[in-house]
C-alpha angles and dihedrals in degrees: 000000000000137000086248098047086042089053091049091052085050104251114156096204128046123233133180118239113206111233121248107241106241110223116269115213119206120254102206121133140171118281123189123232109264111255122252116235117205118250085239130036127194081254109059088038083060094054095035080060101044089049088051097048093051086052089063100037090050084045097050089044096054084047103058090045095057088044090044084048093045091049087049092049089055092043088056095042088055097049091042082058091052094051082051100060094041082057094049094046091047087050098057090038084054096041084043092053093042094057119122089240090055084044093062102042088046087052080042092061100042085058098253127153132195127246152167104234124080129209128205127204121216113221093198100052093028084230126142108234121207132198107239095195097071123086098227097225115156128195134185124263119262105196090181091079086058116083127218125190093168107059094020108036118182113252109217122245114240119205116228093274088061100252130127113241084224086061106043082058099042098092119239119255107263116235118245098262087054083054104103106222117239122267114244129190 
C-alpha cells in the first residue's frame, strides 16, 4: 500500500506492505519448426533457364552477325580485286592506244600524211596561213620505225639450253660470305 491509501485508513505511520506477487503463468506456447524451403523452387529454375536461354540466343545471334559482316567484307575485298584488275587492264589498253606507234596507223587510217610545213590558221581573218619557208614534202608513215613495247613486246631468245643470253650475261648475285664489309675510318 501506499503512504496516501495508508493515511486515508488512518494509519499514522506509513509502512510499506509488501505486494503480493500476483501468479505469473507462463506464456509459452507451441511453435512449429520453421519449414525448409528448398535452395531452388520451380520458380526461380524457370527464370535461371530462361535467362540462360536468352544468353545463348543473344550469343548465337552476335555471332552470326560477325560471321554474315565478315562474309560481306570478303566478298568486298574480292570484288575490290577484281575492279582492280579491270583498272589495271583499261590502263594498259589506254597506255597501249595511246603509243606513238597507235598513234601513226590510226593517222594512217584517217588518211593523214607527214610533213614538214605547218599552217596556221588565223582566227581573226578566218585564213589558212601557210610557212613559206617549208618545202611541203609528205611521206608516208612507217610505223616500223616506231617502237612499241606496249602492244609488240619483245619476246626474249632463248639459246639451246633454254637460257636467255641476257641472262647468261647478267652476273649471279653473290651470297653473303662472298659480300665484301664496308670500310670504315
Amino acid at each position: 500500500m501506499t503512504a496516501a491509501t495508508s493515511i486515508l485508513r488512518g494509519s499514522t505511520s506509513p509502512r510499506r506492505q509488501k505486494a503480493a506477487p500476483e501468479k505469473q503463468t507462463p506464456r509459452l506456447r507451441l511453435v512449429e519448426a520453421p519449414r525448409i524451403r528448398s535452395l531452388w523452387s520451380f520458380r526461380s529454375v524457370m527464370i535461371s533457364l530462361g535467362i540462360l536461354a536468352g544468353v545463348f540466343v543473344t550469343q548465337l545471334a552476335l555471332s552470326i552477325a560477325i560471321s554474315q559482316g565478315a562474309y560481306e567484307v570478303s566478298g568486298l575485298e574480292q570484288s575490290q580485286t577484281e575492279l582492280q584488275r579491270a583498272e589495271s587492264a583499261a590502263l594498259e589498253e589506254l597506255s597501249a592506244m595511246s603509243s606513238a606507234q597507235n598513234l601513226a596507223v590510226e593517222a594512217t587510217k584517217l588518211g593523214m600524211v607527214p610533213t614538214d610545213s605547218q599552217a596556221f590558221l588565223q582566227v581573226c581573218s578566218g585564213s589558212l596561213a601557210t610557212d613559206t619557208s617549208s618545202t611541203g614534202t609528205s611521206a608516208p608513215i612507217n610505223t616500223g620505225l616506231v617502237t612499241n613495247e606496249v602492244t609488240q613486246p619483245a619476246a626474249p631468245a632463248t639459246g639451246a639450253d633454254g637460257v636467255s643470253p641476257q641472262s647468261a650475261a647478267a652476273p649471279e648475285v653473290p651470297s653473303v660470305t662472298e659480300l665484301r664489309s664496308p670500310s670504315t675510318r
